[in-house]
C-alpha positions in Angstrom: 9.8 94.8 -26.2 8.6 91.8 -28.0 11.5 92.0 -30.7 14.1 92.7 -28.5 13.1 89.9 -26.1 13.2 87.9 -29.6 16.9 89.0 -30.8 18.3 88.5 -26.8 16.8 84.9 -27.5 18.5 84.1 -30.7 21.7 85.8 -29.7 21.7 83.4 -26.6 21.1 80.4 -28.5 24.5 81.6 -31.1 26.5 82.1 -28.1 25.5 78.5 -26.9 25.8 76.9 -30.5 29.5 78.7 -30.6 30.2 77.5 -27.2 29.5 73.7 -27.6 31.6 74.2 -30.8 34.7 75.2 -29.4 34.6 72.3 -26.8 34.0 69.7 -29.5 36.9 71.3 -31.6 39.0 71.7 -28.5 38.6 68.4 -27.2 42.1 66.7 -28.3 44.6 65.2 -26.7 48.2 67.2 -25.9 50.1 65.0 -27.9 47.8 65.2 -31.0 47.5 68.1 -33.5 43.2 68.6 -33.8 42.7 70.3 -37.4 39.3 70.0 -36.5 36.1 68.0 -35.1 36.7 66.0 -37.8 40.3 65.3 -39.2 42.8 64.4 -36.0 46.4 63.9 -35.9 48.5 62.0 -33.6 52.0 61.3 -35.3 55.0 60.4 -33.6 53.6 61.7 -30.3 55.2 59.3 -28.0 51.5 57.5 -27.6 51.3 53.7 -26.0 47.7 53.7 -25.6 45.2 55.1 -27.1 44.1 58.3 -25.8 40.2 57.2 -26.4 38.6 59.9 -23.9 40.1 62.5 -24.8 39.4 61.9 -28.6 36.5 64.2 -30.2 33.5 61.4 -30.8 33.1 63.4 -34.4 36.5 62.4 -35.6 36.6 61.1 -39.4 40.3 60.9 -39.8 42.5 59.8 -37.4 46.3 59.2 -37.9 48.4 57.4 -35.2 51.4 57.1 -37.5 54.5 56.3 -35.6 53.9 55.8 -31.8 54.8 53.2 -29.8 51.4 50.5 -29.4 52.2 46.9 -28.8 48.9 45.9 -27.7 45.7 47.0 -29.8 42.9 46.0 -27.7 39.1 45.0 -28.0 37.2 47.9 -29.0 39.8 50.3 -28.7 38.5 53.1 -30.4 34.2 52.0 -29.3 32.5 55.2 -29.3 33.8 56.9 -32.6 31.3 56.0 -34.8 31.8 58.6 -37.2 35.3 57.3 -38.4 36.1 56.4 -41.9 40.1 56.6 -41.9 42.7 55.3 -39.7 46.0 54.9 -40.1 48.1 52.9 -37.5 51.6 52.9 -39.4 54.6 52.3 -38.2 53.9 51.5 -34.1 55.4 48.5 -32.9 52.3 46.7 -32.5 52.8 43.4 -32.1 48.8 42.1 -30.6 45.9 42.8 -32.5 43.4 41.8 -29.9 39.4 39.8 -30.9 37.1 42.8 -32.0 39.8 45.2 -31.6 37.9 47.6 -34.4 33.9 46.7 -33.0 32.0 50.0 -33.1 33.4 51.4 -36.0 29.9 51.5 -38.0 31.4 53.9 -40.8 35.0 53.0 -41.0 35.8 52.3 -44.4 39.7 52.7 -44.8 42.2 50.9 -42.3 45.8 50.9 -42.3 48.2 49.1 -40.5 51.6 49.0 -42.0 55.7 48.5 -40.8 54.9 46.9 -37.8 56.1 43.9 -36.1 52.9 42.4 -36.3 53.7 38.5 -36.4 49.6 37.1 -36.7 46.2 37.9 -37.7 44.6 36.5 -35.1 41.0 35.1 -34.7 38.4 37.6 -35.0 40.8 40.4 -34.9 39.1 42.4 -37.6 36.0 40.6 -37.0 32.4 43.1 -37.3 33.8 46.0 -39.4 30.8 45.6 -41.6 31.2 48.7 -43.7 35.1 49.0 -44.5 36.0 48.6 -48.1 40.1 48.3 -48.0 42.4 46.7 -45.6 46.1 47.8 -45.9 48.5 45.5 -43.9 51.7 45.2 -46.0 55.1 45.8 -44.8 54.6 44.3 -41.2 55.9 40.5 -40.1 52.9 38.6 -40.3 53.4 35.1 -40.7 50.2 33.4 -40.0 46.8 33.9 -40.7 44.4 32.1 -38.7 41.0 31.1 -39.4 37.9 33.9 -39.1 40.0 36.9 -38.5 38.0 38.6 -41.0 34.6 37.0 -39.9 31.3 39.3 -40.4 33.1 42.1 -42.3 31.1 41.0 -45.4 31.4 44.6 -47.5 35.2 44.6 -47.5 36.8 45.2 -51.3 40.5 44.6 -50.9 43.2 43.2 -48.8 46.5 44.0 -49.3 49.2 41.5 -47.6 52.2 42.2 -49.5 55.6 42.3 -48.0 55.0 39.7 -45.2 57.0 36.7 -44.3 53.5 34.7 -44.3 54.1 30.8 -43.9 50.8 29.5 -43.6 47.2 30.2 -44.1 44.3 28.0 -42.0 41.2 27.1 -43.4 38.6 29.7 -43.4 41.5 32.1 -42.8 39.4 34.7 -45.3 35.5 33.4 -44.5 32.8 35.6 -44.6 34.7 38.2 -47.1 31.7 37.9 -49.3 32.1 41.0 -51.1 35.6 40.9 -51.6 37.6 42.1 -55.1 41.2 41.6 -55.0 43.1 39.6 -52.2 47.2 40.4 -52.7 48.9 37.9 -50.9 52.9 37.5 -50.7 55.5 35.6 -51.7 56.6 32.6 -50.1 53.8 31.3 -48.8 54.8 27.7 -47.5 51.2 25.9 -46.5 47.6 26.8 -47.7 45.2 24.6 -46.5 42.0 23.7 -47.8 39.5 25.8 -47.7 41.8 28.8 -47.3 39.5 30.9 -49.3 36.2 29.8 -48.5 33.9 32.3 -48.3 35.7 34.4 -51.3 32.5 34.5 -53.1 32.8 37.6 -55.3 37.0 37.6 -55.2 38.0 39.0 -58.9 41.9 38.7 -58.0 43.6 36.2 -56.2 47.6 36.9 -56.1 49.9 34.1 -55.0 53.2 35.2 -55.9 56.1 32.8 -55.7 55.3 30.5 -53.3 57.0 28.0 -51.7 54.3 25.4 -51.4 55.5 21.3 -51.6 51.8 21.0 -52.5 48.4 22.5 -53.8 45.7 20.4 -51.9 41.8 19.2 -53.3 39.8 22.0 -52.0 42.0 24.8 -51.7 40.0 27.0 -54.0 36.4 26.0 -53.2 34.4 28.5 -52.4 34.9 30.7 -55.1 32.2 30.9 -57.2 32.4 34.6 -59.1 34.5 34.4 -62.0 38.3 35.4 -60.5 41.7 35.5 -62.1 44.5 33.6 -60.2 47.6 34.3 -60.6 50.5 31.9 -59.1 53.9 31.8 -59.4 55.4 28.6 -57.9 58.6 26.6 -57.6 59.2 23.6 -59.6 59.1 21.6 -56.7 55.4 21.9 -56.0 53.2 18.6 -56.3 49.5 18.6 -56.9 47.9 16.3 -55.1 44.9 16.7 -57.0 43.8 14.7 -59.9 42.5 17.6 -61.6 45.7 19.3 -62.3 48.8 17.9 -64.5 52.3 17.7 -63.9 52.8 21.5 -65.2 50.0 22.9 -63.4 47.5 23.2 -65.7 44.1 21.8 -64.8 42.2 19.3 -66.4 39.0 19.9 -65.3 37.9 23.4 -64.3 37.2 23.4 -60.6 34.0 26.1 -61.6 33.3 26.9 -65.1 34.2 30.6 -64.4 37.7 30.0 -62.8 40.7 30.6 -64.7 44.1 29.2 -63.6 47.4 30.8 -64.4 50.5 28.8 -63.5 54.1 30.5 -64.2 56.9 27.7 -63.5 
């Protein structure tokens, strides 16, 4: 009796264990393919908002390529903390709301490519203290503003290639602390100083053909780890500071450890 009362108890317990995990695995939205509790799919389903609710909280991977989001809200996807990769290409998102990624604690890949994206506004990717890489190439950003990135201190790379970008604020990168390689695009008309502040560990800064009129006294403070930058300006560029010659090259270092390349 005793056993028997033993193996109804344990198969009761397996039926319950199955149970709850065919809810979690079916938990998915119609329009989204659920390979399972942890890898989600939601391409080219026709989506403007985020179907948040209906997502399973143990989601890892999450893919919203193609849809049609304009807006991406504050804390738009709270609740999944167990997220390391999304993908957000190709939606016409054009807002990119303060804190729209807060409560991500494990996210560590984000891209958000070939959108209409015209800024990176304030605090926008502000709090994602884990992420390592930040894809945002191909879109139509043209302005950076100033602590978009604050308090996401582990990131490793930002890739802004392929944007029309026309000016970046002061403090536009602060807080990156941790940050490797910054890939910025060509034609880049204004950098203000103190652009980079913050850049403290930056290895590899990429300007690449820029249009600037001039390259102001404190552009570059701020980095103190030993980082390569590369620029690629027109002839036209003036240096304001007294530091630099006529050609580019500086005359005194602003750090010991940074070295200046200047293609003309």
């Amino acid at each position: 009796m005793v056993g028997g009362s033993v193996w109804r108890s344990c198969a009761s317990l397996m039926i319950i264990q199955v149970a709850t995990l065919n809810t979690i695995v079916h938990q998915c939205p119609p329009e989204c393919i659920c390979l399972s509790h942890a890898q989600v799919l939601c391409n080219s389903g026709g989506l403007s908002e985020i179907p948040l609710k209906l997502l399973p909280p143990t989601v890892e991977q999450l893919s919203f390529k193609r849809n049609h989001f304009a807006v991406i809200r504050s804390d738009a996807f709270a609740g999944l903390r167990m997220l390391k990769k999304l993908s957000l290409d190709g939606n016409n998102i054009s807002v990119i709301k303060p804190f729209a990624f807060r409560g991500l604690p494990r996210l560590k890949e984000l891209s958000i490519q070939h959108s209409p994206l015209p800024t990176l506004a304030q605090f926008a990717f502000a709090g994602l203290q884990n992420i390592t890489s930040i894809i945002l190439s191909n879109n139509k950003i043209r302005l950076v503003e100033c602590y978009c990135f604050a308090g996401t201190s582990n990131l490793k790379q930002i890739v802004l290639s392929n944007n029309p970008i026309m000016r970046i604020q002061a403090n536009a990168f602060s807080g990156l602390t941790n940050v490797e390689r910054l890939l910025l695009p060509s034609g880049i008309r204004i950098v203000e100083p103190d652009a980079f502040n913050g850049l403290e560990q930056v290895g590899f800064l990429k300007l690449a053909y820029m249009d600037l009129r001039t390259v102001a006294s404190g552009t570059f403070r701020g980095t103190f780890s030993p980082v390569y930058v590369s620029i690629r300006i027109k002839v036209r560029v003036k240096f304001e500071n007294s530091r630099y010659d006529r050609n580019g090259t500086p005359k005194q270092l602003p750090t010991k450890s940074l070295r200046f390349m200047c293609k003309m």
